[in-house]
N, C-alpha and C positions, 0 to 999 in steps of 0.2 A: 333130636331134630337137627343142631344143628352139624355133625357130627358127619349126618348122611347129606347134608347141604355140599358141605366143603369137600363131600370124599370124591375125589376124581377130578378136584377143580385146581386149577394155575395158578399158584401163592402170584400175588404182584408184589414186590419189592417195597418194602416203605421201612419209617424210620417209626412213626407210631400207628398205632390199632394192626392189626392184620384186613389184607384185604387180599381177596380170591374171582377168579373169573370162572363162570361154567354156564354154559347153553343160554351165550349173550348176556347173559345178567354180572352183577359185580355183590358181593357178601363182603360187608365190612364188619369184622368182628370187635369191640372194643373192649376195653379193657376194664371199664365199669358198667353198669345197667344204668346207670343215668344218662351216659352219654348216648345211649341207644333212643331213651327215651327223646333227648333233646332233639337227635335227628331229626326224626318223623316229626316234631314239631314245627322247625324250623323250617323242614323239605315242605309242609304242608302250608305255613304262611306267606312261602317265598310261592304265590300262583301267578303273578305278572313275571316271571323270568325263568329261561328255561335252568332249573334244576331237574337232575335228574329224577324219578315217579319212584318211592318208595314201593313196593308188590309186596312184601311183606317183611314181618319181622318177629324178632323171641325175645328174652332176657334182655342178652347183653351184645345183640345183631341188628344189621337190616338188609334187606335184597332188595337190591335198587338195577331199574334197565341201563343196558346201556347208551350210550347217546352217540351216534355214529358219527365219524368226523375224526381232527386231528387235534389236538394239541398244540396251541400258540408255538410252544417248543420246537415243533417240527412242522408244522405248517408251513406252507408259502402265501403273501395275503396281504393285502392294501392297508399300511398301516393307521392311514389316514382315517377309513374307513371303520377300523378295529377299534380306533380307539375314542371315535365317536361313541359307538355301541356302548361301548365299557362304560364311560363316563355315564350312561344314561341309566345302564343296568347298576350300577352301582348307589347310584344317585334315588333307584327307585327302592333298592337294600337301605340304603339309609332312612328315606321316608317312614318307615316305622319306627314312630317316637314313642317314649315310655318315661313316669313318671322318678324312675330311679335306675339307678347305673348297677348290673348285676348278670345273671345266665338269665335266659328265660326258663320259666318253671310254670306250668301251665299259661292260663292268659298275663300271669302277673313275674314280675322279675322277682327272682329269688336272690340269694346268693351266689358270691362267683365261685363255682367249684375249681375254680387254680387256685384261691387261697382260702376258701372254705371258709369267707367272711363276709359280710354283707347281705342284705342289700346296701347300699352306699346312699345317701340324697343327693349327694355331691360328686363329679368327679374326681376333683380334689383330693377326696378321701380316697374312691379306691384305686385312684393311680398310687398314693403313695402307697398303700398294703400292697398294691400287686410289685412295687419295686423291691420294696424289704423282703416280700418273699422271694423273689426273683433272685436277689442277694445270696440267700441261703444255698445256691445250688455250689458257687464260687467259694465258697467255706473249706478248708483246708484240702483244696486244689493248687495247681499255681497259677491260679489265678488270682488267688486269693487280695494279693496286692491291688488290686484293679475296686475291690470293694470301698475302700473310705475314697477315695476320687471321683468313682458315681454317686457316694452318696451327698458327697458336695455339689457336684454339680448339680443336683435337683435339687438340695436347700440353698442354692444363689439362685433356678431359676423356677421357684416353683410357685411364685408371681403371675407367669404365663398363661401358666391354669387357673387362678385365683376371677375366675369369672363365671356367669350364669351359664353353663353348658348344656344344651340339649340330648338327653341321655339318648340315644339312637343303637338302632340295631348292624351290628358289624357284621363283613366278612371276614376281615383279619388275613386272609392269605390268599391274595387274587395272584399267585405267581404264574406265567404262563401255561405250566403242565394241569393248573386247574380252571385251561378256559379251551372249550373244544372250537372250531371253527369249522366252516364248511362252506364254498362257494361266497366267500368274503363276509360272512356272517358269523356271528355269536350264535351256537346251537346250543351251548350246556356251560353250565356254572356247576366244578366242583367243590366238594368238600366245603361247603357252607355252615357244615352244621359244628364247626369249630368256634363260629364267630360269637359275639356275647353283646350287651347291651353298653355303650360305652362313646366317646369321643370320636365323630366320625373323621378327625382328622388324622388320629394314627391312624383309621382303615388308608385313608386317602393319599399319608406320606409311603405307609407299605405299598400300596399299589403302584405309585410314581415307582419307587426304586425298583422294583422287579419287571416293570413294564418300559420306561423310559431311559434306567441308568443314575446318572448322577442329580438327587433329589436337590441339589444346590447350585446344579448350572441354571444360568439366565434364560438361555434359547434352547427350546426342544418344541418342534413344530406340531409333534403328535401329542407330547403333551396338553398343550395352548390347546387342539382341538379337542381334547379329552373332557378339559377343565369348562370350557364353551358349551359343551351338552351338560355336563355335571350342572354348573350354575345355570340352567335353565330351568332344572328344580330346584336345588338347594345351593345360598348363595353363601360364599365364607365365608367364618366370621375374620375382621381386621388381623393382621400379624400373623397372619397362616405360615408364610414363608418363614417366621421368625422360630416358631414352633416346631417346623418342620426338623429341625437339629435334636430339640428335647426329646419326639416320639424316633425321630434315629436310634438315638441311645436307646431309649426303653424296646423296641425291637432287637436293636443290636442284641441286648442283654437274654431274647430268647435264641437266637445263633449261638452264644455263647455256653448255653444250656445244653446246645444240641450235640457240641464238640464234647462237654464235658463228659452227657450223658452216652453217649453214642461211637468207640474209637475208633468207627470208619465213617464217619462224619468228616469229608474233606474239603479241610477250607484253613490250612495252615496259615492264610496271612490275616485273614481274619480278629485276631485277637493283638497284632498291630496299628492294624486298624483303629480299634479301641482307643487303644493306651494313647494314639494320634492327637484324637480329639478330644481323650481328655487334657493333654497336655495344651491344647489348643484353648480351650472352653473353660478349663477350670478357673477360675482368678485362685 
């Protein structure tokens, strides 16, 4: 089946799963059958925001329509207005709360399938397993050096998280090529189904840095109106800003993943970056 799907269809370019275009629809093939399953989960509980409509699916696939419009990327568009929207659509991903920090596996959170551990009670806990695994990729690379500095830095601040956390359902990666636009509007929210049950402030510091730029400057006007729809649902917990550096890092660390795993992964200064702020951050 899926064979005769893909035959005649336009590979798209990505860095993981495979993804194909033919007769308007989009086939993402992944690379386990759970992820396939998680999709349709996810596509099917995200019905207040436009995700794109799963039409079917096999094993280790789904055929999803596609959503006409641009890409924040290449769009032209009020950003004012953009990022109203965002803040609200995001804000309404987040409102599904769950009793533990993990993937979603039917109605109940299972374990997180990147570390094949949990479910978690605590975020606490599975931020630290998701770092020590994250660790492992940097293992005799050269980056290798860059390991005992992270792992200081989250035993000085791991304080930060040492509080009652509401386990919330994430996007994990709003960067502009996965928000479609149209006539100043938000039409389609992609790739959702990456997202997992967790900290809704790493979704929130990700989404600053690929949508607004520097998650540590004072003034960003689109931001401010992002943040103003966002807490009209959910309001943040104290020292967001404070934390925003820690979930830096733990993102950083999946960039860091991408170069390693990936040799046309371009983003050379990247892994100065890094070593920046740890040299910054560490005591």
């Amino acid at each position: 089946m899926l064979n005769s799907l893909i035959k005649g269809a336009r590979r798209i370019p990505t860095y993981a799963n495979q993804v194909y275009y033919k007769d308007g629809n989009y086939i993402k093939v992944f690379d386990h059958a759970w992820e396939a399953r998680k999709a349709i989960l996810v596509y099917k509980l995200l019905d207040d925001i436009p995700v794109p409509r799963v039409l079917k699916s096999g094993r280790n696939y789904i055929v999803m329509e596609e959503i006409k419009g641009e890409t924040l990327a290449k769009a032209k568009y009020d950003k004012g207005k953009i990022a109203a929207q965002l803040g609200t659509i995001l804000a309404k991903i987040h409102s599904r709360t769950y009793s533990k920090f993990g993937d979603l596996s039917g109605r109940e959170v299972g374990k997180s399938q990147e570390i094949n551990a949990g479910p978690f009670t605590t975020w606490k806990e599975m931020h630290q397993a998701i770092v020590k695994h994250r660790l492992t990729y940097f293992k005799k690379t050269k980056f290798e050096h860059l390991i005992k500095p992270i792992q200081q830095y989250f035993k000085q601040n791991k304080h930060l998280i040492d509080y009652k956390i509401t386990p919330r359902l994430l996007h994990i990666d709003l960067n502009k090529k996965n928000i479609i636009v149209k006539n100043n509007r938000i039409v389609g929210i992609l790739d959702a189904e990456g997202g997992f049950v967790g900290h809704n402030e790493e979704d929130l510091m990700r989404t600053e840095l690929a949508q607004f730029g520097d998650v540590f400057a004072n003034k960003n006007k689109c931001r401010d109106v992002f943040f103003r729809a966002y807490q009209k649902q959910i309001q943040l917990d104290k020292g967001y800003k404070e934390r925003c550096k820690f979930y830096w890092l733990s993102r950083a660390m999946v960039g860091m993943r991408c170069i390693i795993q990936f040799p046309d992964y371009n983003d050379p200064e990247f892994p100065g970056k890094i070593e920046a702020f740890l040299k910054q951050n560490v005591k």
